[in-house]
Every structure is written in C-alpha cells, then in structure tokens.
N, C-alpha and C positions, 0 to 999 in steps of 0.2 A: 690801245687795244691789246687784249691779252690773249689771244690764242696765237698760240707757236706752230711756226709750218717748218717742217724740219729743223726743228732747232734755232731758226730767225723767228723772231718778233715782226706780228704781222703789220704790216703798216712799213716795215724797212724794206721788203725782201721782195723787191718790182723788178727781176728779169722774165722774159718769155721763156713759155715754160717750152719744153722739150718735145720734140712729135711726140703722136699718142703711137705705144708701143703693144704687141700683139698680146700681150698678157694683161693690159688694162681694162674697165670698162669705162666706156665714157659716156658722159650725161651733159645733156648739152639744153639750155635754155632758149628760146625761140625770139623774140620780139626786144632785140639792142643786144642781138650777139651773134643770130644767123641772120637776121634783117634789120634792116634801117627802120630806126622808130619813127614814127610819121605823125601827121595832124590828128585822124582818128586810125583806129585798128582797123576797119575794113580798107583801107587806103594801100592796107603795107602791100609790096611788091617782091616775089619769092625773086633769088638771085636763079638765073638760069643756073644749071644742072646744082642745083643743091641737094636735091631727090638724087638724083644720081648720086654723087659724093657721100650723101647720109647711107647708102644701100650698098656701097664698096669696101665704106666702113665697118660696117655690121658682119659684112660677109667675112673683111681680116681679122676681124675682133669676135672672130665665134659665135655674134647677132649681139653681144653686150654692147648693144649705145640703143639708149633713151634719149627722147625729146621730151622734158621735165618744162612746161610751162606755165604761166597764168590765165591761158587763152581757152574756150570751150573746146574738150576733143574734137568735134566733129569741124570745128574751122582748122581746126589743124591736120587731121587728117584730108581734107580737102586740099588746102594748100599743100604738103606735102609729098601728092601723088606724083609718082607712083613709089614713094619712100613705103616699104612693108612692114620697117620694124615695130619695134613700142614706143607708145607714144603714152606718156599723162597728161591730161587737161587739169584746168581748174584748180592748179596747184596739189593733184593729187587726187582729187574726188572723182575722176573718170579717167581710167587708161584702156590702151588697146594694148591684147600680150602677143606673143609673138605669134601664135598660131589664127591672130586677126579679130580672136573673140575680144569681147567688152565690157567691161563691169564698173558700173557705176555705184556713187556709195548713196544710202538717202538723204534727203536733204536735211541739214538742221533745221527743226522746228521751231529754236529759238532764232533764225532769222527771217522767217516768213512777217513778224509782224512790223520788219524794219524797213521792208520793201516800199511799201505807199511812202512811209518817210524819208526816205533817199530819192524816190520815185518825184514826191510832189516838191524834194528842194529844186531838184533837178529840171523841171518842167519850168520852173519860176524863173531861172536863171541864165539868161542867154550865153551861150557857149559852155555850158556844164552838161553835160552828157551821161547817166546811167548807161553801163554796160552789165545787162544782169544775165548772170552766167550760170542759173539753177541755182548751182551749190556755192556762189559768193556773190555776192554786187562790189560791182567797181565803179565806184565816183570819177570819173577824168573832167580836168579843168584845163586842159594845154590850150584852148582856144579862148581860155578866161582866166588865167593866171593872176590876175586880181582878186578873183574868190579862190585862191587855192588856201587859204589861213581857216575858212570860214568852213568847206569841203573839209577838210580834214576834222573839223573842232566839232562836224554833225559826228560823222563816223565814225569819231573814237568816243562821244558820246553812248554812241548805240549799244559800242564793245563794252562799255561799261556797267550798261545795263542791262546787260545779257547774262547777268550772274559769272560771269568768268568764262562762258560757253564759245563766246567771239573774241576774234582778234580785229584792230586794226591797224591793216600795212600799208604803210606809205610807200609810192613808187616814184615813178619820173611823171609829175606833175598829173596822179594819180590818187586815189587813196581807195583801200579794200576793204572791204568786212567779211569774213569768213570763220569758219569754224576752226578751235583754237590748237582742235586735234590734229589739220592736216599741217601743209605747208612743205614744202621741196627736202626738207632737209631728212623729214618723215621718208619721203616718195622713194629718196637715192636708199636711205638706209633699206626699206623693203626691199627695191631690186637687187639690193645685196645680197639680200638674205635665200635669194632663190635664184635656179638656174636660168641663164648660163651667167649672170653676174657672180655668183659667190666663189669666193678665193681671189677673185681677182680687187687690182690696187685702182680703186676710183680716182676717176678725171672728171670734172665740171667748170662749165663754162659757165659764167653768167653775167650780168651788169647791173643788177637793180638791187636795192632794201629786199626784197623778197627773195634773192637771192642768198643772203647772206648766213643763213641757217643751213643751205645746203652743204654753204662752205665751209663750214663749222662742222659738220658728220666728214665729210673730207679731209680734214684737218686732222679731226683725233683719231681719223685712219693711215695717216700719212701719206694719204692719197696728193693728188695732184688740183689747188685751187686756182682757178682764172677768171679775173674781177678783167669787164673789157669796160673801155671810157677812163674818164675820171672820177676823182672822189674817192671818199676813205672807204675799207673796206677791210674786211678779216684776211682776205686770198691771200695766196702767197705769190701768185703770178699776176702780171698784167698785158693785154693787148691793147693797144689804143680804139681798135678799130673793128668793125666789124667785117672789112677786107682782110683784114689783119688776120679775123679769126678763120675765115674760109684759106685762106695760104698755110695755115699752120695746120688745120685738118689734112689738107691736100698734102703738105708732108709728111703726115701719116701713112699715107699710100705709098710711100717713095722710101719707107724705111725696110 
C-alpha cells in the first residue's frame, strides 16, 4: 500500500489513535464502527446512549462530526435519535446539515435500468437480499455466502456497462452499485470545504472497502485514519472493536 500517514507506510503504522481533540472534525461511519454488523441491516441494535455521546461531541467540537454512511438517511436519522447533527446517507447522495434541512441528490438514470437485474437475481436466490437504497442497490449475501463470487461478478458487470457512470464496491459480504461520482471520500472532503468543518484537521473512523477512499482524503490531509477489525487497509490507526471505538470517543470527552 502506498499512501503515507504521517510519514509511515500504511499497512505498518496500527497504534490507536489519540482522543479526538477540540480542533478536529470528526466523521464517523455507522454500521462495523458505531454498531455491531448483524445478519441483515434492519436487525442492527443502537448501543445505548450513543445519541447521547454523538450530541456531546458535536457540541466540544463546535457541531463538526458527521455520520458518513452507506445506510438510507432516513434509517439513520431514526436510529440516531435524538443525535441532531449531520448525518450523510447513501454514501453521500442524501445528508441532513446542521440546521435539520435535507437535500437529496437525483437519482442516476443510468442505474434505473439495473434495478429489475439485481432485483430478479436476488428474488431467484435464497438468502441473497436487495437492499435498494434510491440512489444505490446493495446486493448482501451474508445469509448465502456461497453466492457471494457470483453477487459480485452480476454487479461489477452492470458497473461496467454503465459507460463508466457506476461503481461497484464490495463490502463485508456485500456488494454495491452506485454512482461513480459519490463515495465517502467525496462526502468528508465537502464537509471540509464548509462551515464549521473548514480549517479544521479531519478524523474518520471506519471498517469497510467503502471506507477506504475516505481514508485516503484523510491521508493527504494529515488528518487522523481509523480502519476498526481486521484486514488491510490504507488507515493509519487501528481499533479492534467496535467497543473499542465508543471508549476512545468517550475519551474525547475527558480531554
């Protein structure tokens, strides 16, 4: 791996990283970093006072922390109540800003017609699931991990025949089609670019392939990367755990 996080090579450079400090912003990923990733996504379980802890942070950090996810806003803002900050869904295509408003982007038109095709693999195949999120479909197979070779090989297909308009990212026994323009790493660098994020030295937490673009705008900021689990990864920090990562937030408080 070739991106340098302070001056370490990333793939060497796995100690936990340091509380979040009041001149940071931090962006934090939702699903294998503030919750335990489950069978299917409607299953997952918010850690008690999590809303609390994201709303304590915001308030020491001047309102800079985002929840940058792959999940639809609206299950996230649900889950997250009564958490009032910014939130992006969708990998970016839907956020809430801080004064509660919501803007949504339009849908690619070059993935409407991939729909029924991911739609009728999926219906065919016991334990393969569409999760179709507007502005991306997510294939998950975690209940059928015997088709996950065959799930991936439709929907990088489809990316490919989208003229270059789609991506497909693989996750934790997942795979996505989305538009090639979004993606987390997009998401952080916007909140950068506008208040109360700008000037401040980015923090992002995350655990998946979908992550790994964010960590990378992180990177060549000198900001602060956190790959949680196992597996290779650009970051320059690691958590093992996703208790792991609520302790080290919660130090944030205590600095």
């Amino acid at each position: 791996m070739s991106d340098v996080c302070g001056g370490v090579i990333a793939g060497k450079h796995r100690n936990a990283p340091s509380p979040v400090r009041r001149n940071q912003a931090l962006f934090l990923d939702f699903d294998g970093t503030l919750v335990e990733i489950v069978a299917a996504p409607s299953l997952v379980q918010v850690p008690d006072g999590l809303p609390r802890l994201l709303n304590e942070l915001a308030e020491r950090l001047g309102g800079a922390v985002a929840v940058v996810s792959g999940r639809p806003l609206d299950e996230l803002v649900d889950m997250l109540a009564p958490f009032a900050g910014r939130i992006a869904g969708d990998h970016g295509l839907e956020r809430r800003c801080g004064d509660g408003s919501v803007t949504r982007c339009r849908v690619h038109p070059e993935l409407g017609p991939f729909r029924s095709l991911v739609a009728g693999f999926a219906a065919r195949h016991d334990g393969v699931f569409l999760e179709d999120k507007g502005g991306s479909l997510a294939l998950h197979y975690r209940q059928a991990p015997s088709l996950g070779a065959r799930c991936r090989a439709l929907v990088r297909r489809a990316a490919q025949a989208s003229n270059g308009a789609l991506a497909a990212v693989a996750g934790k026994m997942v795979i996505e089609l989305m538009p090639r323009s979004t993606g987390k790493g997009r998401v952080i660098a916007d909140f950068l670019a506008e208040p109360p994020f700008h000037g401040r030295l980015p923090v992002f937490a995350g655990d998946d392939t979908a992550d790994e673009d964010g960590f990378a705008v992180v990177n060549r900021l000198g900001g602060v990367s956190v790959h949680v689990g196992g597996g290779a990864t650009i970051a320059c920090h690691r958590l093992p755990t996703v208790g792991d990562v609520l302790a080290w937030l919660a130090q944030g408080l205590a600095e």
